[in-house]
C-alpha positions as CSV (number, residue, x, y, z in Angstrom):
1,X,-10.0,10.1,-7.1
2,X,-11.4,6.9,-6.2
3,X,-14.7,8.3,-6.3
4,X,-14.6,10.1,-9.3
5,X,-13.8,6.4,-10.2
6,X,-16.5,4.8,-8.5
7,X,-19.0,7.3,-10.0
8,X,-17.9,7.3,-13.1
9,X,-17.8,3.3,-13.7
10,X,-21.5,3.3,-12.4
11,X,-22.8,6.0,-15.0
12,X,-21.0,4.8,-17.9
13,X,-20.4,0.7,-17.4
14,X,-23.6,0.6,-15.0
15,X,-23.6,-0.8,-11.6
16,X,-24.4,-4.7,-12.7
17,X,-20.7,-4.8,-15.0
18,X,-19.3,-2.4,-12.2
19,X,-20.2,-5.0,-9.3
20,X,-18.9,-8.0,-11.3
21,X,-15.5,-6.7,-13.2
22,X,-12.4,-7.2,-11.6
23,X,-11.1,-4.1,-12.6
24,X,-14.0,-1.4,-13.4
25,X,-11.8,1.2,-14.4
26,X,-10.0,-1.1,-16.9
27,X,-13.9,-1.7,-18.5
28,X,-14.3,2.8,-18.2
29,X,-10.6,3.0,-20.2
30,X,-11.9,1.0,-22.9
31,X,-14.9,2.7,-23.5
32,X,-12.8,6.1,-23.5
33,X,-13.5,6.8,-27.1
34,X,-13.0,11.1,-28.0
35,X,-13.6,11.9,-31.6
36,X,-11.5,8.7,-32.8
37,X,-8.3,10.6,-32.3
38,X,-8.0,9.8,-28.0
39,X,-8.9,6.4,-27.4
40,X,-6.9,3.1,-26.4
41,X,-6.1,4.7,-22.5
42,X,-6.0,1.7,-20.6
43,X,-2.5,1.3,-22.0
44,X,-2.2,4.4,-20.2
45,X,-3.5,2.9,-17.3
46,X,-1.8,-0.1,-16.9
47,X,1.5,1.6,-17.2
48,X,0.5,3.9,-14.1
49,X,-0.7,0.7,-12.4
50,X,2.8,-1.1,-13.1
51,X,4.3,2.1,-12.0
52,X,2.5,2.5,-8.8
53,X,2.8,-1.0,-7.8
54,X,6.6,-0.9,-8.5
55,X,7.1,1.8,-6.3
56,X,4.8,1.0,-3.5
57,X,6.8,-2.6,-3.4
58,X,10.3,-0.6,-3.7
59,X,9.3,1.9,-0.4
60,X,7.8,-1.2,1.2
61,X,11.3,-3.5,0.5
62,X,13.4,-0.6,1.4
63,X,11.5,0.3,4.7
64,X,11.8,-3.6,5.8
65,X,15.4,-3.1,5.0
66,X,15.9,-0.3,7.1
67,X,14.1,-1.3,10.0
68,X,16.2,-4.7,10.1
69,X,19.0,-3.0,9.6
70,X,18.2,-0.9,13.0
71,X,16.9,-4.2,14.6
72,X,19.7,-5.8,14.3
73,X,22.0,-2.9,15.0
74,X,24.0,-3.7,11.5
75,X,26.3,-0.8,10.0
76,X,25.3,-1.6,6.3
77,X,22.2,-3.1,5.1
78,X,23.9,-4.8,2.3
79,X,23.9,-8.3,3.4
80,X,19.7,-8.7,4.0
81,X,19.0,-7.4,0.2
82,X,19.8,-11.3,-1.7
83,X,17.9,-12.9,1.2
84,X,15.1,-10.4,1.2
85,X,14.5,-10.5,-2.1
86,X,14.4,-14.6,-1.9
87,X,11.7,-14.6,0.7
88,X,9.7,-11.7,-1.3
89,X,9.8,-14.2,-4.5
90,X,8.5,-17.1,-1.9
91,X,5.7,-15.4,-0.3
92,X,4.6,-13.8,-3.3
93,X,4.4,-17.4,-5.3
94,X,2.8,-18.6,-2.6
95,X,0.3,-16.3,-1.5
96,X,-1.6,-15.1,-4.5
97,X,-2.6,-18.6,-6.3
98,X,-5.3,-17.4,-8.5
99,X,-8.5,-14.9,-8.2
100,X,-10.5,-16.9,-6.4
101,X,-8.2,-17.6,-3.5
102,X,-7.5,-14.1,-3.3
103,X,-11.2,-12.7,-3.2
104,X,-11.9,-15.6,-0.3
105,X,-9.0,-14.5,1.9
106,X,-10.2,-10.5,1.5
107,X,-13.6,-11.9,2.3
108,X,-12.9,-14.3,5.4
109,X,-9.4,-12.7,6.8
110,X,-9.2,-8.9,5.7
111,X,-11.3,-7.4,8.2
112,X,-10.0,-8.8,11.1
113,X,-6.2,-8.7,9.8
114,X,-7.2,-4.7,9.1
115,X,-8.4,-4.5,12.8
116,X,-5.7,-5.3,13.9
117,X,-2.8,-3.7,12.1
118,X,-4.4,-0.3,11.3
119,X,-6.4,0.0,14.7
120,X,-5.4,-2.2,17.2
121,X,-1.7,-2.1,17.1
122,X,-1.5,1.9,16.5
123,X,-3.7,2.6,19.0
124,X,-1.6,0.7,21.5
125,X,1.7,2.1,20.7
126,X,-0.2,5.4,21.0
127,X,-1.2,5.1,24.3
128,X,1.8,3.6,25.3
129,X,3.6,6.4,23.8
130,X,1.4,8.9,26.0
131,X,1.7,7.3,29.3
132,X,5.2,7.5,29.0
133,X,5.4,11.0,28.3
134,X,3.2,11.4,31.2
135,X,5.5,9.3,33.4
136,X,8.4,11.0,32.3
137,X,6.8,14.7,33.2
138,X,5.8,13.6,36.6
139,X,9.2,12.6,37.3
């Protein structure tokens, strides 16, 4: 799909106002224009983007819920959800501060922060997760 997106924005919008909007397939919604009757999408789009985000952040704040819950060996989960959602409000105030400041960090910080939590870190609980099945069959 993101593809088809990619390709699409560079056909229609062209690859200079692909490479410098924010949001390219915003810019292709607009221009979405079918004998007057289908047009105005990106209303469309931005509910699906509300939508997505709301449920990405709900599975996210539920999974950090549940894993504290088994971290801390509590019988309900109840008592994390106020404080939780106090330190989501925080660090989300905080963090993103405007465009800019965003687009810097994913320049300077992404690629090593990626590293290590989708590479480094899985591949280590991996192999730790094989030598102790292989310890466990030798015994």
């Amino acid at each position: 799909m993101l593809s088809i997106i990619v390709l699409l924005s560079v056909l229609i919008l062209g690859i200079e106002q692909t490479e410098n909007s924010t949001f390219p397939a915003f810019a292709l919604a607009k221009t979405i224009n079918l004998g007057n009757f289908f047009q105005r999408v990106e209303g469309i789009l931005i509910t699906l983007w509300i939508l997505t985000f709301f449920i990405k952040i709900s599975l996210l704040y539920l999974s950090i819920l549940q894993g504290m819950k088994t971290v801390f060996r509590l019988k309900e989960q109840n008592p994390l959800i106020y404080p939780l959602s106090v330190l989501f409000i925080i660090v989300a105030w905080n963090t993103y501060i405007n465009t800019v400041y965003v687009a810097d960090i994913i320049q300077n910080v992404w690629s090593s922060y990626a590293l290590l939590h989708l590479l480094v870190i899985p591949m280590g609980l991996y192999l730790i997760g094989l030598t102790r099945t292989k310890m466990l069959k030798w015994k």
